[in-house]
C-alpha positions as CSV (number, residue, x, y, z in Angstrom):
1,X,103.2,113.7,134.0
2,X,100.4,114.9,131.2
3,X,99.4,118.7,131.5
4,X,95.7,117.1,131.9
5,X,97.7,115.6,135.4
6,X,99.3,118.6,136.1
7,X,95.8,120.3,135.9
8,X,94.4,117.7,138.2
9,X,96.8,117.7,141.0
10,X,96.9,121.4,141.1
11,X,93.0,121.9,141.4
12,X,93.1,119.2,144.2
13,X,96.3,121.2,145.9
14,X,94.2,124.0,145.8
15,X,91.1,122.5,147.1
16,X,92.4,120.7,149.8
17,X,94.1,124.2,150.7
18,X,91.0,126.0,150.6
19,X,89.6,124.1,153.0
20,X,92.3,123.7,155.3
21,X,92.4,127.4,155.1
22,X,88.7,128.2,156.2
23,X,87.9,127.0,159.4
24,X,90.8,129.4,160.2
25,X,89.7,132.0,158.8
26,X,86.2,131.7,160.0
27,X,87.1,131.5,163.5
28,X,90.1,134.6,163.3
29,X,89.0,136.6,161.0
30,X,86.9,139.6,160.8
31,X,84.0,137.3,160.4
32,X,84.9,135.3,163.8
33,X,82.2,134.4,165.9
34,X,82.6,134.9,170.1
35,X,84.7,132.6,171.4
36,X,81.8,131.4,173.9
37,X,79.2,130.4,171.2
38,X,80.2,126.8,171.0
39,X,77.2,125.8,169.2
40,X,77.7,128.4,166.2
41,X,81.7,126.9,166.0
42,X,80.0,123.4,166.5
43,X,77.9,124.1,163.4
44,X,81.0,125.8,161.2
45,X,83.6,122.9,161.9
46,X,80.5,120.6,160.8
47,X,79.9,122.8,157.7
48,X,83.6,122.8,156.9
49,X,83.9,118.7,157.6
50,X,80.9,118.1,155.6
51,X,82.6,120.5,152.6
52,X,86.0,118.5,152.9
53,X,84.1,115.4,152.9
54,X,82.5,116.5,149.5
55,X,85.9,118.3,148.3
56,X,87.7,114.6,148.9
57,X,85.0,112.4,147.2
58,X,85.0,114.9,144.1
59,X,88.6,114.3,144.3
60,X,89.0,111.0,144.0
61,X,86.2,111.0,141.1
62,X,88.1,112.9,139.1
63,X,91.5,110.8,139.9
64,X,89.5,107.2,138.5
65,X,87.8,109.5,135.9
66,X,91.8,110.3,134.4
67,X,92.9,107.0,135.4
68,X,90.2,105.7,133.3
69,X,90.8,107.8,130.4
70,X,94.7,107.2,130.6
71,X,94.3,103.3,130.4
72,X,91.6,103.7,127.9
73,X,94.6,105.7,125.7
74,X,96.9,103.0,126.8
75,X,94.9,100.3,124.9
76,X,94.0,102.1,121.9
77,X,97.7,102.7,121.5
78,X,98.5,99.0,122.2
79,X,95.9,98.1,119.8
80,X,97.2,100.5,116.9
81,X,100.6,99.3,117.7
82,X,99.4,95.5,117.1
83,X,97.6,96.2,113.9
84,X,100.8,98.1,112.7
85,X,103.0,94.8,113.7
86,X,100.5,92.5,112.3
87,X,100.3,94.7,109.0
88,X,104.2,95.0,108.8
89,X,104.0,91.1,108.6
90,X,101.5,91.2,106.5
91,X,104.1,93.0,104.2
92,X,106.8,90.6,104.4
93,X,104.8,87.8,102.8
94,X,104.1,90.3,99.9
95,X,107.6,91.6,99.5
96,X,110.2,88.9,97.2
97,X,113.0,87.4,99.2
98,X,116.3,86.1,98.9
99,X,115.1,82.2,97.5
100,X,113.1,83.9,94.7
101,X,110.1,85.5,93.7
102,X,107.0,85.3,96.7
103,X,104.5,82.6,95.7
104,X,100.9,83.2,95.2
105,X,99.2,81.8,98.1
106,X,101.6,83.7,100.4
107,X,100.8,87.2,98.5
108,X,97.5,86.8,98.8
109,X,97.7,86.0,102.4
110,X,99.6,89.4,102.8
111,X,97.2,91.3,100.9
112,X,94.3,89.8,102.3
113,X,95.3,90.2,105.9
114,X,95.6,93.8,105.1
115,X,92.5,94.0,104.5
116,X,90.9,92.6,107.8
117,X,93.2,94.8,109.5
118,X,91.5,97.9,107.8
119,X,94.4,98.8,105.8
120,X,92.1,97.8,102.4
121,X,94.0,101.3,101.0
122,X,97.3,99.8,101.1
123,X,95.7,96.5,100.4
124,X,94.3,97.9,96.8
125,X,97.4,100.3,96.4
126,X,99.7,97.1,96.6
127,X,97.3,95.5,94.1
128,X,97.9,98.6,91.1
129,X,101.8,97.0,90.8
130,X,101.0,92.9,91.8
131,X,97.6,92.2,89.8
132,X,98.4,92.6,85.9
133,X,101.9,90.9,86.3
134,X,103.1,87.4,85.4
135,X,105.9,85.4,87.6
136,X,108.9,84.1,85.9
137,X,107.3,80.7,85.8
138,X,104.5,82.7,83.8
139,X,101.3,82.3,86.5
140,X,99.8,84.9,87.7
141,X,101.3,87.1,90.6
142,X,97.7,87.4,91.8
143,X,95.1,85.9,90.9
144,X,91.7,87.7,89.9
145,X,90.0,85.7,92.4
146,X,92.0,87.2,94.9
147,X,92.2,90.9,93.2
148,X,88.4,91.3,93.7
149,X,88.3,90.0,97.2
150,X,90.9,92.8,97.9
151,X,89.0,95.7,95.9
152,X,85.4,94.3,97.7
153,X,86.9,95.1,101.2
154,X,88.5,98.7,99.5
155,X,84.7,99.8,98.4
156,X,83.3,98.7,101.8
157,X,86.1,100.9,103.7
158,X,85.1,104.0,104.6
159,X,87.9,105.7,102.7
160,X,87.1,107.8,99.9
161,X,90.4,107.0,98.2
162,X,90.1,103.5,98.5
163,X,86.9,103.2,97.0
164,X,88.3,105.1,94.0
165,X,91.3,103.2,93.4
166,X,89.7,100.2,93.2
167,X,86.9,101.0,91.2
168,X,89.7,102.3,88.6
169,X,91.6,99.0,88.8
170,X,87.8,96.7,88.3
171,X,87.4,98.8,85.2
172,X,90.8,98.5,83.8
173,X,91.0,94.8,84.1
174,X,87.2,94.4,83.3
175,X,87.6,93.0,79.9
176,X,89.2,89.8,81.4
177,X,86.8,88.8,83.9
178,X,83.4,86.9,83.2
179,X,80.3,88.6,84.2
180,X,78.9,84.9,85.0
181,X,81.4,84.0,87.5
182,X,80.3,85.6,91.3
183,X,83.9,85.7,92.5
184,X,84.9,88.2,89.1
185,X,82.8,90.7,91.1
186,X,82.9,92.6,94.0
187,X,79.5,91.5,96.4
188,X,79.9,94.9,97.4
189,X,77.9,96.0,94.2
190,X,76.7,92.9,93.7
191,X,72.5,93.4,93.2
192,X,73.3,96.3,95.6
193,X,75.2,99.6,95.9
194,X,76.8,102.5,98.2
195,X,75.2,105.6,96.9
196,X,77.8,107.5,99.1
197,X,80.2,106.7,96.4
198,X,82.2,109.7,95.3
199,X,80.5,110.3,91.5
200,X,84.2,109.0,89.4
201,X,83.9,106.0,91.5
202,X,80.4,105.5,90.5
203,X,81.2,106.0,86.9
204,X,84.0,103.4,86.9
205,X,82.2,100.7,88.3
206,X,78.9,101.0,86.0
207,X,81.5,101.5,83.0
208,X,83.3,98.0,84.5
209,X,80.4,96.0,84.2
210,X,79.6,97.0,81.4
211,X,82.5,96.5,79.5
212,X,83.0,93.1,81.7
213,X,79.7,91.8,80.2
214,X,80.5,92.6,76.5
215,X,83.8,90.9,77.1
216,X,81.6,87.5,78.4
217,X,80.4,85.1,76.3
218,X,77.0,86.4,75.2
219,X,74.3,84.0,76.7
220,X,71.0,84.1,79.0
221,X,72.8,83.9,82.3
222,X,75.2,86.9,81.4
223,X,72.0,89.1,80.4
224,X,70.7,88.4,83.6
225,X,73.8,89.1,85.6
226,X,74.3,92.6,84.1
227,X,70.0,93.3,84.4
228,X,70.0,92.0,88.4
229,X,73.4,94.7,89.3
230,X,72.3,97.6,87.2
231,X,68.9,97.3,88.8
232,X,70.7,97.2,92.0
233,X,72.4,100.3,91.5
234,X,68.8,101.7,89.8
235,X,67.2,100.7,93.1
236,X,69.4,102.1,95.7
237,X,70.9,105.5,94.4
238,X,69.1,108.7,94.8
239,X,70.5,110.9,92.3
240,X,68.2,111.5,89.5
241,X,71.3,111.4,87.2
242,X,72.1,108.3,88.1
243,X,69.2,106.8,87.5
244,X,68.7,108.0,84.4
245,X,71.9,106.8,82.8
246,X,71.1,103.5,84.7
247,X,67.7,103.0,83.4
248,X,68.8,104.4,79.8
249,X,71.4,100.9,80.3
250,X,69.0,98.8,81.8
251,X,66.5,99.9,78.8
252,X,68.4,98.1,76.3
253,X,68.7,94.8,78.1
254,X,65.2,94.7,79.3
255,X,64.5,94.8,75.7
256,X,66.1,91.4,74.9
257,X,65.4,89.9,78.4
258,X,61.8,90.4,77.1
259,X,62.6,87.8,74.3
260,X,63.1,85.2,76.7
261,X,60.4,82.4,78.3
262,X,62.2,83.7,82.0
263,X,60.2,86.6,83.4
264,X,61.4,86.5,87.2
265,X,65.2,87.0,88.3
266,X,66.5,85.7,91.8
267,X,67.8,89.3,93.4
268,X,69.5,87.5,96.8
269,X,66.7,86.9,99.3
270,X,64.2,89.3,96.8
271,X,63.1,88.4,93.2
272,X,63.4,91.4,90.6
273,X,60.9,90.6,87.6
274,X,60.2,92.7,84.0
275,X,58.1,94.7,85.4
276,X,60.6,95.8,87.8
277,X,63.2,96.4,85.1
278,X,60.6,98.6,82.9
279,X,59.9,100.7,85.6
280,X,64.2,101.3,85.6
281,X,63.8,101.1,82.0
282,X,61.2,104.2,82.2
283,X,63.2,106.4,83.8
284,X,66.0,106.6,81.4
285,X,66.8,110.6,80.5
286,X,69.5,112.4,78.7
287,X,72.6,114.2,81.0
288,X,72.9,117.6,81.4
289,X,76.3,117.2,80.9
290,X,76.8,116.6,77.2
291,X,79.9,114.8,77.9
292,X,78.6,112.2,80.4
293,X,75.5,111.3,77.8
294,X,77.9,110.8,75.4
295,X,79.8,108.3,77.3
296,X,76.1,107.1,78.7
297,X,75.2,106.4,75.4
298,X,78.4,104.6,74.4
299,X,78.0,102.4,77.3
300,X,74.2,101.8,76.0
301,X,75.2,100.9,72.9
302,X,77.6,98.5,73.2
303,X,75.2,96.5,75.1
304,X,72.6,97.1,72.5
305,X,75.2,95.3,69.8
306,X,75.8,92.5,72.5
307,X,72.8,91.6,74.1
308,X,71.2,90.5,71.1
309,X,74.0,87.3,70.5
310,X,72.7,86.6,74.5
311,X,70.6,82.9,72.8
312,X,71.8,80.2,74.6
313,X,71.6,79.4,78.2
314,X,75.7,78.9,79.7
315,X,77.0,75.5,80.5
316,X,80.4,76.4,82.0
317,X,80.6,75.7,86.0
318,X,79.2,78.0,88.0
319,X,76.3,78.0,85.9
320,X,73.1,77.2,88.2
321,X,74.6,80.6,90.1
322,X,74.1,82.9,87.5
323,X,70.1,81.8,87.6
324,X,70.3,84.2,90.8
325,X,71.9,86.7,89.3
């Protein structure tokens, strides 16, 4: 028996007592009425049935009230015990077994089941060691398709170290991913953003995409891709600082998307135009930390010496996508 149970079957002991005790000590104690006024003992055993009455309903409410709360425990447990099974599953898929070295498909089933069981931070901790590593038959141990699935569903966790991880692994394999291609980025930050993101994670990620674009091939659609998330992250963070560095990145790029016939981008069910971006543009403004406008500006001007080679529109597949950004 829980204390809370022990609690509650002493309180009732001692109600139930107390009110067993009182009609006695009504009628024989030094408050006794005369034995031949019936209609005053009449109205105390009525008093003290009435009070019983009460004292047993208040009872029982309390009983269903723990019973309640116990089953309520029950289930969460049961629940926490079947994510825990289902994640330990999830596991074996990932882990290499006695036939050879685990297959793909069946590692990104483990990793991706992890996440829909919220265990993204083991998800995108499993994914530090998996991602950059080649099979003996030289294909990929994961593929990027599946990486950034894994590191979307780690920034829209709600834990703090999660987020961080997997901004760190976006930026480090950034420069092999193609900032035309939707499924090379998270749609966590994709024309949107979290602005509860711890300020590192928020660093990595605008230092990912930008180092993903200038790693692209340099055309219209990539321009446009880069313009339609930093305006996102422009749009929706708060911080002054943030915007600042954002708009001091956005200010290059605007510049060139100027040079093109285009002057309206698709922003998911919204459309960001130029005059949008030179607002964001406008707002560009030095760090007070020296160190972070330093990196700000190296950020800016590596998309100053790419975006000018952005001529052509792209032709690869996936194309008509990058028209919305």
């Amino acid at each position: 028996m829980s204390g809370d149970s022990k609690k509650l079957a002493v309180a009732s002991l001692g109600v139930l007592t107390f009110f067993a005790v009182l009609p006695a000590a009504l009628l024989l104690g030094p408050f006794s009425f005369g034995r031949g006024n019936t209609s005053r003992l009449a109205a105390i055993l009525t008093f003290v049935g009435v009070l019983v009455t009460a004292s047993v309903s208040l009872i029982g409410l309390m009983l269903n009230r723990q019973t309640e709360r116990r089953l309520t425990q029950e289930q969460a447990d049961q629940q926490r015990q079947l994510r825990l099974d289902a994640a330990m599953r999830a596991g074996q898929l990932i882990s290499p077994t006695e036939s050879g070295p685990v297959h793909p498909a069946a590692m990104a089933s483990g990793l991706l089941a992890l996440t829909k069981l919220d265990y993204a931070d083991l998800a995108v901790a499993l994914l530090v060691d998996l991602w950059p590593e080649d099979g003996e038959d030289g294909r990929k141990r994961i593929s990027d398709e599946t990486a950034i699935l894994v590191i979307d569903a780690a920034l829209r966790s709600t834990s703090l170290n999660a987020q961080l991880v997997a901004a760190e692994l976006l930026c480090r394999h950034a420069g092999g991913l193609s900032v035309c291609q939707s499924l090379h980025w998270p749609s966590a930050v994709d024309g949107s953003w979290n602005p509860t993101f711890k300020p590192k994670t928020k660093l990595l990620i605008v230092e990912a995409l930008v180092r993903m674009a200038t790693a692209s091939e340099p055309n219209e659609g990539a321009l446009r891709s880069v313009a339609v998330r930093l305006y996102g992250i422009w749009r929706d963070d708060p911080e002054e600082r943030v915007r600042g560095c954002i708009g001091k990145l956005i200010k290059v790029v605007f510049d060139r998307l100027c040079q093109f016939r285009h002057k309206e981008l698709v922003h998911g069910s919204q459309m960001v135009t130029l005059s949008d971006l030179e607002r964001a543009a406008e707002s560009a403004a030095e760090n007070p930390d020296s160190y972070l406008n330093d990196l700000s500006d190296n950020l800016a001007n590596q998309l100053k010496e790419w975006a000018p080679a952005c001529r052509t529109q792209p032709s690869a597949t996936g194309a008509l996508a990058t028209a919305a950004g």
